[in-house]
N, C-alpha and C positions, 0 to 999 in steps of 0.2 A: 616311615612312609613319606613320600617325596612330596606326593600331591594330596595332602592330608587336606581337607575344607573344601578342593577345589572344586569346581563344576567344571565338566568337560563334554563336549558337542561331538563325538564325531560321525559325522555322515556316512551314508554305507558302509554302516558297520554292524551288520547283520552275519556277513561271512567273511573269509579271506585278510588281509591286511587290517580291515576296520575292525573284525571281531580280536583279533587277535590285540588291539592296539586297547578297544575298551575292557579285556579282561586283564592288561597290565595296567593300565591304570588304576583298574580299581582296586587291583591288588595293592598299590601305591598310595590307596585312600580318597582318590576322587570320588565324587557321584557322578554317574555317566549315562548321557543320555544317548541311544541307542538309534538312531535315524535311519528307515528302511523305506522304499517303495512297492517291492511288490514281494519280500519276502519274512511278511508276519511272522509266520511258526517259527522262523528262525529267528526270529529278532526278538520274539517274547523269551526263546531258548536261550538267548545269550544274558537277558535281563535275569533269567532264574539262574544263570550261569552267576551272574554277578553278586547276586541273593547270597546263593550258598560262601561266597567268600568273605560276605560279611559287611558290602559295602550296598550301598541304594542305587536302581537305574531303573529310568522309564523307557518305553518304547515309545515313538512318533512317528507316522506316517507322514513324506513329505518328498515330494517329486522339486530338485532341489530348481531346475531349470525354471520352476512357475514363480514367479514373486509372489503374486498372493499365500500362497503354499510357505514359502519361506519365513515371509514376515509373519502370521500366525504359530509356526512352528516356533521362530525365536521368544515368541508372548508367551507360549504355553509355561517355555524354560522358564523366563522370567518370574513368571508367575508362581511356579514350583520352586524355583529355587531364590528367587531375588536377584542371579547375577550368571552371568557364563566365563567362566575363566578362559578356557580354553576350547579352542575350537579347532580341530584339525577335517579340510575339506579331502576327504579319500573317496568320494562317491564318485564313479567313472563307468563308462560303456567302452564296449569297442565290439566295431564289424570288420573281420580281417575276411575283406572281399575285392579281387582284382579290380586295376582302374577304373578299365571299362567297363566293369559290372557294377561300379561303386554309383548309389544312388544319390539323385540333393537330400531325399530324406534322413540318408542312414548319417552324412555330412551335416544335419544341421542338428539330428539326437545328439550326435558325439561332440558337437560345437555346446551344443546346448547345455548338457549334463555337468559334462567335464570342464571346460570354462566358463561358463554363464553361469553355471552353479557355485564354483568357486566364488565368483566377484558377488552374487548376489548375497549366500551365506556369508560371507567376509565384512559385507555392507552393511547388513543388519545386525550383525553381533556384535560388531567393531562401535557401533552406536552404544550399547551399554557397555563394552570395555573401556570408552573414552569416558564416560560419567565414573569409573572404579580407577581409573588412571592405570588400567593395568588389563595386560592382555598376551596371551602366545599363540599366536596362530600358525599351523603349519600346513603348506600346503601338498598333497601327494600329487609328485609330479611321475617321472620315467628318462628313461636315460634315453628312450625314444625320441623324447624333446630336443637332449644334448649331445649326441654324436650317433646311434644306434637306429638307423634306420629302416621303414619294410614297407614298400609299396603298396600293401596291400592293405597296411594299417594306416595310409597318408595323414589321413582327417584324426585319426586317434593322436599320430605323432604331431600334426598340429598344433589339438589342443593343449596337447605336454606343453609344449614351447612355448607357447600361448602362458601358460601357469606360471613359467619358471619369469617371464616377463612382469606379469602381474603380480607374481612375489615381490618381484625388486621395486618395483610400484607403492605397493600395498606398503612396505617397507618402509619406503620417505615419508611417505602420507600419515603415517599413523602414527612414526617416531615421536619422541624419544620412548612413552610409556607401552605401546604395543609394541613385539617383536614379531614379525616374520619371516617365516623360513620356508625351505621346501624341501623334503627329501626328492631322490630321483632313483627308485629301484631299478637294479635290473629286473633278470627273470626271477619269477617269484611262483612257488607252489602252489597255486592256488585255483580254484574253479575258474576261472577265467582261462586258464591256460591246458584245463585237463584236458581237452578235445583237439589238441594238436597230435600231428602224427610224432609216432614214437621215435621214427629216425631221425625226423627236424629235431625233439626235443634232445634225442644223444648225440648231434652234428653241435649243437644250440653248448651243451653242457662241455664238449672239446674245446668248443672255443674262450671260456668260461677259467682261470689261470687256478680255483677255490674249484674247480672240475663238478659242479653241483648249482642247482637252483637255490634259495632264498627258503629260507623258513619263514611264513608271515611273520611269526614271534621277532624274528631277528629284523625286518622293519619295524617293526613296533618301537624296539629297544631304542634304534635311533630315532624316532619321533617321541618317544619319553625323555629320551636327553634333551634335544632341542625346546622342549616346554618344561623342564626341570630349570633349578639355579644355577645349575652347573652349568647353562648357556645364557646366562645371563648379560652376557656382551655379545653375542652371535644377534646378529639379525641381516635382512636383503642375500642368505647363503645359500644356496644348493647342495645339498650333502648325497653324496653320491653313497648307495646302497648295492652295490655288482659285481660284488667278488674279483673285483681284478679287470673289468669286461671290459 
């Protein structure tokens, strides 16, 4: 088991990429805490999920974009566990709504969640990774960030870009002992994406060279590499997850 002792943070990780990310790790031996905002039942679900494989996870409630919210959420870890190894920030929004339709509001949720939340979470855990000299943070970006673009997601592909920045950041600042990374999925299976229309998603899957979307599990995999030993000289990288895209 890879991450045997470790403690691991990942946010939004009640469904999709996140769920899928904390029940490989814990299959790997971490204790995982489970970070949700508005969907409890499933976030207790993935905690008994974790139960039954034999490893320990709490749930937290924590809307990551608040600091007050964040900096008690990382006390509670602390408190429970005495340290956070690993931290991977996957908690994200998106409103896929035309320019002209697109609101300041729904632009400042998606600025907020998805970047703001990254630097804040990053900021307060990186505080007790520097006291342990040791830390993997990973941050979940989108390929939206780095060449793949949709008008209609502007502010979502913003925040990507925004990330992939803040990695390379994050990166210098917290060297040598913390590492920083970022995955960049493509399209990916998940609720986020089930309410697209059917023909965009088989137009989406042609274009695609692996002719299919993403299994959470298969993000996961690579966000276990990157916080494993076997990347232990990777840090400030974007690893691209897109079958080919």
């Amino acid at each position: 088991m890879i991450l045997k002792n470790k403690i691991a943070l990942i946010t939004g990780s009640s469904k999709g990429i996140g769920k899928a990310t904390a029940l490989l790790f814990a299959k790997e031996g971490a204790k995982v805490v489970i970070n949700y905002f508005s969907s409890e039942k499933e976030a207790i679900s993935v905690v008994e999920e974790i139960n039954k494989i034999g490893s320990e996870a709490i749930a937290i409630k924590c809307d990551v974009s608040q600091e007050d919210q964040v900096k008690e959420m990382v006390q509670k870890i602390i408190s429970k566990f005495g340290k956070i190894d690993i931290l991977v920030n996957n908690a994200g929004v998106v409103f896929d709504v035309p320019f002209f339709k697109k609101s300041v509001d729904q632009w400042k949720r998606t600025l907020d969640v998805n970047l703001l939340g990254t630097f804040l979470c990053s900021k307060y855990v990186s505080i007790h990774m520097l006291k342990n000299n040791y830390g993997k943070i990973v941050n979940v970006s989108s390929t939206n960030g780095l060449t793949f673009f949709s008008p209609d997601s502007m502010d979502y592909d913003a925040s990507k870009a925004g990330i992939i920045v803040l990695t390379k950041n994050l990166a210098k600042e917290l060297a040598p002992n913390i590492q920083v990374n970022s995955v960049a999925p493509g399209w990916v299976d998940t609720d986020m994406n089930k309410d697209l229309p059917m023909d965009f998603i088989e137009n989406e899957k042609n274009n695609i060279p692996l002719k299919r979307f993403a299994k959470p599990e298969e993000i996961a995999k690579s966000i276990l590499f990157l916080v494993s030993d076997d990347a232990s000289y990777i840090t400030s990288t974007v690893l691209k997850v897109d079958g080919g895209m």
